[in-house]
C-alpha positions in Angstrom: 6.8 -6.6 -20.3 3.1 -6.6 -19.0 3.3 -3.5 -17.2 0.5 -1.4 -19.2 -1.6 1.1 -16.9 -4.0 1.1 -18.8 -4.2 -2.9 -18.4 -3.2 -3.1 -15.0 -5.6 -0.3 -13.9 -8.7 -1.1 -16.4 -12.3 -1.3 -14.7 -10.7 0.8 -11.5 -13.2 4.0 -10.8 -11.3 6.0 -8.3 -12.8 8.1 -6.2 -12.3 11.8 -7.0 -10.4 12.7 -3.7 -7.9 10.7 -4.7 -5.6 7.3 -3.8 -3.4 6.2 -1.0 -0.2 4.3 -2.1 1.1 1.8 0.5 4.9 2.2 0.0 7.5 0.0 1.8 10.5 0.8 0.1 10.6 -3.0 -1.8 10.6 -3.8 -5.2 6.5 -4.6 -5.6 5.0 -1.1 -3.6 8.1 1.3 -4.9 7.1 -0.5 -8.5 3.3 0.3 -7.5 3.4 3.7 -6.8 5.6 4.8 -10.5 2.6 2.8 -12.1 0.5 4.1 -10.0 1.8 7.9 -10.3 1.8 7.3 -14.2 -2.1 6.9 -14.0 -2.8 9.6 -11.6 -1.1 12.2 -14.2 -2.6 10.2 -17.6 -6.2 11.3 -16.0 -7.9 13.7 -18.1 -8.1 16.1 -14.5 -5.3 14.3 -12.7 -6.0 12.1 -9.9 -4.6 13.4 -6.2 -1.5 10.8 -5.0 -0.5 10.0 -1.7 2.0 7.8 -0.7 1.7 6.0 2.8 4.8 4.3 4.1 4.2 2.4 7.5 6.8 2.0 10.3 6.2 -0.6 12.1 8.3 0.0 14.8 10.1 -3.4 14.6 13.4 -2.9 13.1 15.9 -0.4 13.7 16.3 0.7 10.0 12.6 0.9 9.7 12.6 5.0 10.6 15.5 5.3 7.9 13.6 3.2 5.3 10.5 5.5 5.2 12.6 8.5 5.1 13.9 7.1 1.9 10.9 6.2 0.6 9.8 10.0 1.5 13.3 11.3 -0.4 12.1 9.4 -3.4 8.4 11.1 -3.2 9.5 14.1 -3.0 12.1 13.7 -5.8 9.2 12.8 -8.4 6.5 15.3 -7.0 4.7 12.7 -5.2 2.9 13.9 -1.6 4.3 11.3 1.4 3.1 10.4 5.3 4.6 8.0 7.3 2.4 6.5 9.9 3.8 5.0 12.7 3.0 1.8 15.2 3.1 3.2 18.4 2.8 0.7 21.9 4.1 -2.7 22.8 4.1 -5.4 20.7 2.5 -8.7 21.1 4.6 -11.4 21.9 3.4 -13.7 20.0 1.3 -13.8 16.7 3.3 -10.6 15.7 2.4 -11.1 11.8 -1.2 -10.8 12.4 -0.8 -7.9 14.8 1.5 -6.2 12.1 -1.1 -6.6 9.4 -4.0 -5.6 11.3 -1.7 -2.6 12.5 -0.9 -1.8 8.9 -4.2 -2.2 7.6 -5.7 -0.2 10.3 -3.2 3.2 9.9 -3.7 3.2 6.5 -7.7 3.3 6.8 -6.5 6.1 8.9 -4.3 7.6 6.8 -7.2 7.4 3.7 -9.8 8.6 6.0 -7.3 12.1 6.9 -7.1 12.4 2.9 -10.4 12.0 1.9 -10.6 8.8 -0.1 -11.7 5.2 0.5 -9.4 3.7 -1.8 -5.7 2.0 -0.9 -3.3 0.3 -3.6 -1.1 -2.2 -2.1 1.7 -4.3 -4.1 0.4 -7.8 -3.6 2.1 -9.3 -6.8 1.3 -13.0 -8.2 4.1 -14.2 -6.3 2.3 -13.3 -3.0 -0.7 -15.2 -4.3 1.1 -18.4 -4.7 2.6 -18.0 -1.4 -1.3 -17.3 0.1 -2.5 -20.1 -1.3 0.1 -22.7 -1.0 -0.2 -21.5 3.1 -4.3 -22.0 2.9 -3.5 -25.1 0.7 -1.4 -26.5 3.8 -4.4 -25.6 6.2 -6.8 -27.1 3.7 -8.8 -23.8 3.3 -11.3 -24.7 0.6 -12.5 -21.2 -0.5 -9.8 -19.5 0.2 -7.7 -21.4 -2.2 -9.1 -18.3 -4.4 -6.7 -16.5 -2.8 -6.9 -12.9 -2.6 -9.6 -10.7 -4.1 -8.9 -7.8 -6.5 -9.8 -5.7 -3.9 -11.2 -6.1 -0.1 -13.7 -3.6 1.7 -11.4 -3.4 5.4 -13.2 -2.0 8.6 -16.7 -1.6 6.5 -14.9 1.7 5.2 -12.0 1.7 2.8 -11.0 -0.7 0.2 -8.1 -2.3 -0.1 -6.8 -2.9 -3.7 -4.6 -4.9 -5.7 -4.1 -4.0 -9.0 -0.6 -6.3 -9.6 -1.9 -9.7 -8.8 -1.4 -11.1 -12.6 2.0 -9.3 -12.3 5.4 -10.9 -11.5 7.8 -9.8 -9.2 10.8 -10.4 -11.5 8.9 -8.1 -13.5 8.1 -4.9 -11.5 12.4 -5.1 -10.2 12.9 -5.3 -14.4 10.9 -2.6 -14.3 12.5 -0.6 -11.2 15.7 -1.3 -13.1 14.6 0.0 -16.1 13.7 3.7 -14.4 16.9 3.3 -12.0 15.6 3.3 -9.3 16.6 1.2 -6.3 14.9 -0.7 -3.7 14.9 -2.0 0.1 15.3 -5.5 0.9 13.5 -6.7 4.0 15.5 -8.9 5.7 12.9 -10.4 7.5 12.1 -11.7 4.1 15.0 -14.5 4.2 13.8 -15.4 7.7 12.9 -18.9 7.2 11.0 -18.8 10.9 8.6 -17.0 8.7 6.0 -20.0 7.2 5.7 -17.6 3.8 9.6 -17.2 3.2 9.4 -21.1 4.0 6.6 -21.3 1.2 8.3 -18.9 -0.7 11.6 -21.3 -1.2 9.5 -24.2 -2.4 7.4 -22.3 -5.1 9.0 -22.5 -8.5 8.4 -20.4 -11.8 6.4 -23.1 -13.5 4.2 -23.7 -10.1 3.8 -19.5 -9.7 2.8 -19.1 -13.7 0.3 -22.3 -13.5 -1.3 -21.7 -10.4 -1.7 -18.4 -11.2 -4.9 -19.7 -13.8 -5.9 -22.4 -11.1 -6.7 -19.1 -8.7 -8.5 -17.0 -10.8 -10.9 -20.4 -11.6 -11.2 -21.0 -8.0 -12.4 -16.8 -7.6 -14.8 -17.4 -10.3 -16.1 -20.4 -8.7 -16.2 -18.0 -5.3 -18.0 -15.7 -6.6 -20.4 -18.0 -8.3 -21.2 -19.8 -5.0 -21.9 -16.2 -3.4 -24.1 -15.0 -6.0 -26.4 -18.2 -5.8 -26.3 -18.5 -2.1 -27.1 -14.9 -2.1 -30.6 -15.9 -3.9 -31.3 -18.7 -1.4 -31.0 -16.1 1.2 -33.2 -13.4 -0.6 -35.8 -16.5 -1.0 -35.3 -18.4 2.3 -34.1 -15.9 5.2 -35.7 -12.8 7.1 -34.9 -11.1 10.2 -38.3 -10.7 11.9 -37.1 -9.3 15.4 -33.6 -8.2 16.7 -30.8 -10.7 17.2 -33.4 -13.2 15.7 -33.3 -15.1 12.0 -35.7 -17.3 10.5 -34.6 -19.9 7.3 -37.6 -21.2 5.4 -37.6 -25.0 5.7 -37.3 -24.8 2.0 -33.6 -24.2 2.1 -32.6 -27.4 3.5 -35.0 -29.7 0.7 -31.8 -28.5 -1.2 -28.5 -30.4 -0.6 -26.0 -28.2 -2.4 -22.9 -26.3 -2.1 -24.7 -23.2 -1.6 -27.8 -24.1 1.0 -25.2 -25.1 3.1 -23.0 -22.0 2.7 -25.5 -19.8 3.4 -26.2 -21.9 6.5 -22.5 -22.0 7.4 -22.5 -17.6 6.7 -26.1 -17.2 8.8 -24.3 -19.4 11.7 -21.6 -17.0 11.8 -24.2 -13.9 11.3 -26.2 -14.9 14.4 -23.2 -15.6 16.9 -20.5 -12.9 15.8 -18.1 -15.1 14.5 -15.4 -13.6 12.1 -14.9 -17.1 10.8 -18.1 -19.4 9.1 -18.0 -22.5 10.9 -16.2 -25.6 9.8 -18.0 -26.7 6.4 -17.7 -30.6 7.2 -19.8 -29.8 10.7 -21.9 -27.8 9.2 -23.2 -30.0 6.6 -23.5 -32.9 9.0 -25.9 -30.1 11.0 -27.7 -29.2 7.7 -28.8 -32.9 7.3 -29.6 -33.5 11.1 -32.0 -30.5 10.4 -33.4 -31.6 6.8 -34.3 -35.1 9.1 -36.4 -33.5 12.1 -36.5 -31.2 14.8 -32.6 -30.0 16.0 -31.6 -27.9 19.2 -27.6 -27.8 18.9 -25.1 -24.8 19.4 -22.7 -24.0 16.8 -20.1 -20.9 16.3 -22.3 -19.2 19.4 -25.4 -19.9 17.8 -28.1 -20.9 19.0 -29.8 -23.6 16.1 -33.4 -24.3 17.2 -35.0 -26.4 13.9 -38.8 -26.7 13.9 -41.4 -28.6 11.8 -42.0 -24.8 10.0 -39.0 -22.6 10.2 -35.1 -23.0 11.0 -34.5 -20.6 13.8 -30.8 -18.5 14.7 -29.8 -16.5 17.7 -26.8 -16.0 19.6 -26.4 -18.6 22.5 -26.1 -17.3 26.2 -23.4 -18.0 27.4 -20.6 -15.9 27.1 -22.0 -12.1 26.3 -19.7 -9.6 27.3 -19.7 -7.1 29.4 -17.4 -4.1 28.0 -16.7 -0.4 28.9 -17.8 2.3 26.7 -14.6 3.7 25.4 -14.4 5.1 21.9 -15.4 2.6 19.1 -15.3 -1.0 19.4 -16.7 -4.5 18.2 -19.1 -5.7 20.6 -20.3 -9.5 20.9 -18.5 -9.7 17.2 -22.6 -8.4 16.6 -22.4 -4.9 17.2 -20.0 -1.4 15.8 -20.3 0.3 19.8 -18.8 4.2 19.4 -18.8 6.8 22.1 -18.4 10.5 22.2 -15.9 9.9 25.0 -15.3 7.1 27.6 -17.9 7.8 29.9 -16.7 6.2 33.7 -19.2 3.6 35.0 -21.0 3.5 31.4 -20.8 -0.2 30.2 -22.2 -2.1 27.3 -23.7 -5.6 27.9 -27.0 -8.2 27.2 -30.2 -6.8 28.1 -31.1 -9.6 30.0 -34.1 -11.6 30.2 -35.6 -9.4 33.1 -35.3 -5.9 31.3 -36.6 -7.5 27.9 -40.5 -5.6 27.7 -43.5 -7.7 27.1 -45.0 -7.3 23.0 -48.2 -5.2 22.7 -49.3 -7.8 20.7 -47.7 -11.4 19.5 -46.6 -11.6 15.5 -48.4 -14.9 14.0 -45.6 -17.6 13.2 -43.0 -15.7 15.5 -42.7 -17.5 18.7 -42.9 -15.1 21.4 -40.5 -17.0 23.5 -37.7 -17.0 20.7 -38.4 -13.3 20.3 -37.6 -12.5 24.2 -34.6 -14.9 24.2 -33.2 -13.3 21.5 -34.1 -10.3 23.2 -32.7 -10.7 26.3 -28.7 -10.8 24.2 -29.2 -7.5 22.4 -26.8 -4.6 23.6 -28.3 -2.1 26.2 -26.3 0.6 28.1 -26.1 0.4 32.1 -24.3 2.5 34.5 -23.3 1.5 37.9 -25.4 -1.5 37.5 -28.4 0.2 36.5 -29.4 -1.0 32.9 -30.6 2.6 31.1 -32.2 0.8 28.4 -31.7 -1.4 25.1 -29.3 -0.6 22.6 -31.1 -0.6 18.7 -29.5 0.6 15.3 -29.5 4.0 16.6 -28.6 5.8 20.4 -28.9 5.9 23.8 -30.5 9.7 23.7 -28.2 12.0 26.3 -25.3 8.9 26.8 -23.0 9.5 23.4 -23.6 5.7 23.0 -24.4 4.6 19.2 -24.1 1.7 18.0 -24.6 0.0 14.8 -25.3 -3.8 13.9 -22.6 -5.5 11.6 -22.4 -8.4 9.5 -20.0 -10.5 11.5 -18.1 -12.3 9.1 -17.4 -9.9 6.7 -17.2 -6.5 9.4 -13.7 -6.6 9.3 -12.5 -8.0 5.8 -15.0 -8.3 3.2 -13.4 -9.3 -0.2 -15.5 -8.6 -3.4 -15.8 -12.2 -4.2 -18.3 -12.7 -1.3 -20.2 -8.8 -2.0 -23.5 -10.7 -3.1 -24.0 -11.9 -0.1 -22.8 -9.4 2.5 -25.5 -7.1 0.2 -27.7 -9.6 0.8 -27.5 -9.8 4.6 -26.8 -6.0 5.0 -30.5 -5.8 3.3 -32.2 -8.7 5.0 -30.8 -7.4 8.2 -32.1 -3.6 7.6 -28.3 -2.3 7.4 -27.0 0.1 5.1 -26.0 -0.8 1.5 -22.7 -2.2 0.5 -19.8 0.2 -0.2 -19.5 -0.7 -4.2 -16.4 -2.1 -5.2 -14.1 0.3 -6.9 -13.6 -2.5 -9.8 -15.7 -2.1 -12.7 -16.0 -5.6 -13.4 -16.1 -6.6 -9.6 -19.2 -9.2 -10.3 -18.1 -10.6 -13.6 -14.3 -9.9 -14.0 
């Protein structure tokens, strides 16, 4: 049996304060939090332990379930919280909503305990299923499946220490300590496209792929690392909302030029997702042949005979209230102290943008005011009070703070080369470092 803590948990530095334990009650997170509890107390000044259990809400059992799971805590010394989904559910797309949900009290329930650091159970099981799912959608890099850990919210990582582990294993294991666990029901549901995947995938398929997915993460992580260079060599941000590419990037017609194109497209309009890679090198040839003016993922591609210029398009800016924090544009962290009535965020607008003291040579002035004109300012009853920077709106509670669309929300540390990269280029703050050790060459 490969359940070794010191193998399963080599290269992890934990943060002082502590861990968070996301505990279900099944067979993988009740597994987690023994192995996890084991190396918490084999620290040479222990290691604070917190188990999280969340109720979704969904089930009926669901309030019973986590008062097991807090039983069992408090049978084997272990602190428990149980946070709870409160509100109406969506309708549809009730997976996503429960993830985001999940992902989001947890971050909440680290932030209360003082740590940015959250163990979940994702065995290698779940990794086949992920990728067999992306396989179906024909995800290209995300048939490396899920990262060893992932930086959520730009504030607490998520991490996955069982992902070479089987879940036959971890209920030997459970077995083994006797301790018994919760089945989901919702895990037979075949309306569910995983327990669909999940029936097809056999031993054999699990074990081999397994090796397949940790060569596609290498390969990941490669391609971030050397488009990372391009972007260090090839990109700056020379005015707000505005990015120049050297022409130089484009007299190169590989994998990486055109993923650093495909992440600066996604940069510059606030996309969560980089543009279709198929469109996107099509573009990156239109430009390496002449002048371009084209829109893509909200951005606004305006290729010159010097420079390669970005900026959001437009059309479609929103206008939102100012109510407690928020993505704005997909561009922009917006917090207030309080929601303010009649204090709105939205584009500055052409007419509010102030003329230059003085023009930079080989910046267009005109690209400078049209990119501009889409930065966030602060208006009330109308009445724009002035431009929003990386900073605040002195005496309106309004801050705000510029975020590297793709990877604002979930960041996994096979792309952390070039979210470093950007968050540098960009003038943002540094990276959170990835609690893995070995988190650029595992």
């Amino acid at each position: 049996m490969r359940l070794d803590i010191d193998r399963l948990f080599r290269g992890l530095h934990p943060p002082t304060s502590g861990l968070i334990v996301a505990v279900s009650g099944g067979s993988d997170s009740l597994s987690l939090l023994l192995l996890a509890k084991a190396y918490a107390d084999s620290r040479p000044a222990g290691l604070p332990l917190l188990a999280v259990t969340v109720d979704h809400g969904l089930r009926p059992e669901s309030a019973d379930e986590a008062r097991t799971v807090a039983a069992l805590c408090a049978a084997r010394g272990i602190a428990h919280r149980t946070m709870v989904w409160h509100g109406d559910k969506p309708p549809t797309g009730l997976s996503a909503a429960s993830r985001e949900a999940r992902y989001a009290l947890l971050a909440q329930a680290a932030a209360d305990f003082g740590t940015d650091c959250i163990l979940t159970g994702h065995t290698m099981d779940d990794q086949a299923e992920t990728v067999a799912m992306r396989a179906q959608r024909g995800a290209g890099a995300g048939l490396a499946g899920m990262a060893r850990a992932t930086l959520f919210d730009e504030r607490v990582w998520i991490v996955r220490p069982l992902l070479d582990v089987r879940r036959q294993e971890l209920r030997a294991y459970l077995q083994t300590h006797d301790v018994r666990w919760i089945d989901d029901p919702s895990n037979q549901n075949r309306a569910y496209e995983r327990v669909r995947i999940r029936a097809t995938l056999s031993d054999d398929e699990i074990e081999t792929g397994a090796a397949e997915v940790r060569a596609a993460g290498a390969a990941r992580r490669t391609l971030a690392n050397a488009c990372a260079l391009l972007l260090e060599r090839c990109v700056t941000f020379p005015a707000p909302g505005l990015i120049r590419i050297d022409r130089a990037l484009f007299a190169r017609d590989d994998a990486a030029a055109i993923q650093a194109l495909r992440v600066l497209l996604a940069c510059a309009g606030g996309c969560v997702y980089l543009p279709d890679q198929a469109r996107v090198a099509a573009l990156f040839s239109n430009i390496t042949a002449g002048s371009v003016r084209v829109s893509l993922s909200r951005a606004l591609v305006d290729a010159r005979k010097d420079a390669v210029w970005l900026r959001r398009e437009a059309r479609g800016v929103p206008d939102s209230p100012v109510a407690g924090t928020t993505i704005w544009d997909g561009r922009w962290r917006v917090s207030g102290i309080k929601a303010t009535a009649g204090l709105r965020i939205a584009a500055l607008g052409a007419g509010n943008v102030p003329e230059p003291a003085s023009e930079t040579p080989g910046i267009p002035a005109s690209l400078v005011r049209a990119a501009s004109a889409l930065e966030p300012a602060v208006y009330s009853d109308g009445v724009c009070l002035g431009a929003v920077g990386n900073g605040h709106v002195a005496g309106h509670g309004v801050t705000v703070k510029r975020i590297i669309a793709p990877y604002a929300r979930y960041l996994p540390d096979f792309d952390l080369a070039i979210a470093d990269m950007l968050a540098h280029l960009s003038g943002n703050s540094a990276v959170p470092t990835s609690p893995w050790k070995h988190h650029i060459d595992p």
